[in-house]
Structures are given as C-alpha cells and as structure tokens.
N, C-alpha and C positions, 0 to 999 in steps of 0.2 A: 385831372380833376378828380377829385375824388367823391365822388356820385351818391345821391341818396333819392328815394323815392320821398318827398317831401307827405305828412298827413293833412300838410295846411299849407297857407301861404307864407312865405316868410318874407316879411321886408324889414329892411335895417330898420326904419323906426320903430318898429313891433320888435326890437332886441329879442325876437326869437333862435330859431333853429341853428343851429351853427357855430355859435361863439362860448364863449366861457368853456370850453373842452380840456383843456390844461394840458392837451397832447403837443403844445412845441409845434405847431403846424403853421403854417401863413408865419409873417412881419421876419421875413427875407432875411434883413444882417444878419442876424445873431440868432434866430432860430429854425432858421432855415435846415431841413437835412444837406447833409456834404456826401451821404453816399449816396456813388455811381453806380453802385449794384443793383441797387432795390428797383425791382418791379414790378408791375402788379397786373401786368398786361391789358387788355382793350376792357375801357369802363363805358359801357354802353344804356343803362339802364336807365336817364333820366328821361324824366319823362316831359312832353313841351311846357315852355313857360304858358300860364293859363290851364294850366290840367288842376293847380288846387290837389284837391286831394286824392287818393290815389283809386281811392274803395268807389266816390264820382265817376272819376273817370272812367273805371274800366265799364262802370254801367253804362255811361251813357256813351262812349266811343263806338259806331260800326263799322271802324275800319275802312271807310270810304276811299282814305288817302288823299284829299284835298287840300289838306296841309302837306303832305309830302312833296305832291307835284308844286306848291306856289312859293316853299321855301327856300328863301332867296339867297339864306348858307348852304342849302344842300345838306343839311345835317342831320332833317330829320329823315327816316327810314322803318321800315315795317321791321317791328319785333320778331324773331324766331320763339322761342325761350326762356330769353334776359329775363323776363317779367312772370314766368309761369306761365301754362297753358291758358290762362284767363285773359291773359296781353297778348297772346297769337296774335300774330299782326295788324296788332294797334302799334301806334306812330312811337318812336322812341329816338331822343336825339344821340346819335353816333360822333361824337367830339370825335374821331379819327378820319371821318369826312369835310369838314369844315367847320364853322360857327354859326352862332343864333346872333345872328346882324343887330346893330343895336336900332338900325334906325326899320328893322324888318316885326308887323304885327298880322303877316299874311296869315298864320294858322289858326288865330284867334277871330280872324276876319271871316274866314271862309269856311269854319265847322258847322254844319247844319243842325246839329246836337245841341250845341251849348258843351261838349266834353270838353275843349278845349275854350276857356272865354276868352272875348276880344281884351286887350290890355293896350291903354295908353302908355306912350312914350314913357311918360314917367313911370309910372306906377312897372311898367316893363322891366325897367330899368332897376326899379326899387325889389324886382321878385326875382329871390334869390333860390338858383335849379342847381346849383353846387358850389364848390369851397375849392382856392387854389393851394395847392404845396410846390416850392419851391425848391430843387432837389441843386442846391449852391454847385458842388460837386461836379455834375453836367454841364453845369454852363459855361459857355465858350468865353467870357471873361476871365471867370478861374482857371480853367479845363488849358485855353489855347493862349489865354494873357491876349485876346482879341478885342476892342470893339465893339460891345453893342448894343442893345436895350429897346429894342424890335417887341418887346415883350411891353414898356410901357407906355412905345407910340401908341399900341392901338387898342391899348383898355379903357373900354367907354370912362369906367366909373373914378380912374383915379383911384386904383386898387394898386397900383404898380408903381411904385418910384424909382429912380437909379440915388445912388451913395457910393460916395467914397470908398473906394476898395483899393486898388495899392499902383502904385507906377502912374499915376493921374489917371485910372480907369475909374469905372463906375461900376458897378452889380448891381443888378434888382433888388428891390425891399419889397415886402408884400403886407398891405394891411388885410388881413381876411376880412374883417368886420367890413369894407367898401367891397368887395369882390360879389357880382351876383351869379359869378359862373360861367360865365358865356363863353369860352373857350377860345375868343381871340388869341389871347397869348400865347396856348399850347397849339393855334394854328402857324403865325409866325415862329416859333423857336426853330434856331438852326442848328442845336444840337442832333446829333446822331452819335451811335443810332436810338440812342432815345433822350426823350425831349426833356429839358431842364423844368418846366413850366409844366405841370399837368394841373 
C-alpha cells in the first residue's frame, strides 16, 4: 500500500485525499502496473485509523501501547523512526504484520488520550489510512496462469473485483476511490516473493 501520513480525515464522501492523482494507480485491468520488479520495500508509517491528523496525534499520543496490545490484526506496533524522533514509539500500523480488521474499533476504544478517537463501524470503514496499487505482473493469475482472487474475498469495502482475463481466469480490478487501506488484500496475496496487492 502505498502509505501516507493523512493531515485530516479522509472519507470517500468528502472526495478528498487520494483520488484525482493522474498517476495510473488503482482500477486493476488496464492500469494496473505489469512490473515485477519494482519495489519499494516495508511501508510502515501509517499511522491508526482515528489518529486524524498527524501534528494531533503526536501531541496527544503517550505511547502507553493499549492499542498495541488490544489489536486484534496485530498490525499496529511502536514506531522506531518511520515517523521521526517525535513518533519514537507512538503506535504505527506495520501492514507486513497483518491488517486493521474491519470489524476491529479496539484502539479507538481504549486510548486514554483522545490521540487516537473511537470510530464507528461505518465511519471506520469510510476513513481512508491508504491507497491500493495493483502490480498485474506479480500476480499468480498472470505470473503462474493460476486460480485466484483471495484478494477480493476479503476486502471489506468492495474495492476489489475479479474480470475477465484470458483462458476463463479472472484478475483483480482495483477501484482506489472504495479502497480505505486496510491491508486485507496485501495480507492474503500469494505471490512471492513479493506480493501482487500492496
């Protein structure tokens, strides 16, 4: 996924952060990248759904770790770094661990701060912590002429379709503009050794 420190909240109905880029990213068939090479190695910097803005959070975060230990992906983790000295181990989700559950509000629940706020189901759902790229190339449809679409069983938002691709297979299609990040997809993928879906 490709990661951003958000300054706000972004939810699809508020057509903010993310969309109108013109960089050819997301919506799968036909714009999808086809190379296997590119990599951009571990994007670790976002930061929890409910952090809001970034300059917030880092004030009011004391690194307590209560969302760490309650998170039910296992994905969020104490910063080293990623974030600057200022994020020193404040919570930061590591998509190379797992995902941020769709049906999971434990970090928003349990921050004693307010750095992280509680978020309903939906509104969870609608706050978008990054943007999916689809790397055609890697994927073991194209790649192995195999089988599979593990990538749109388990995306909450219906950010992920299968299409028509060749021999009666199917590939992913990717609408960015439904994608809120959550890194489902890039946890199923069974590409090796790197993942089609980041």
């Amino acid at each position: 996924f490709e990661r951003f420190l958000s300054d706000r909240f972004d939810h699809r109905s508020g057509g903010g952060r993310g969309r109108g880029r013109g960089d050819g990213r997301g919506r799968g068939g036909d714009n999808a990248s086809d190379e296997s090479h590119e990599s951009h190695g571990p994007r670790v910097r976002t930061l929890p759904p409910g952090a809001g803005n970034a300059e917030r959070f880092h004030d009011a975060c004391t690194a307590c770790h209560l969302c760490v230990a309650r998170c039910k992906g296992q994905v969020l983790r104490p910063a080293l770094t990623e974030n600057g000295w200022r994020g020193f181990v404040q919570p930061i989700m590591d998509l190379g661990r797992g995902y941020c559950a769709d049906d999971c509000h434990a970090c928003g629940d349990v921050c004693p701060t307010g750095a992280i706020l509680p978020l309903g189901h939906a509104l969870k759902r609608a706050t978008r912590i990054g943007t999916v790229k689809f790397r055609r190339g890697r994927c073991v449809v194209k790649r192995e002429d195999k089988e599979c679409g593990k990538c749109a069983e388990v995306c909450p938002t219906g950010a992920i379709r299968m299409v028509s691709f060749r021999g009666g297979l199917e590939i992913p299609e990717v609408d960015e503009d439904l994608c809120n990040g959550c890194g489902a997809c890039e946890f199923v993928c069974p590409a090796t050794p790197e993942k089609a879906i980041t």
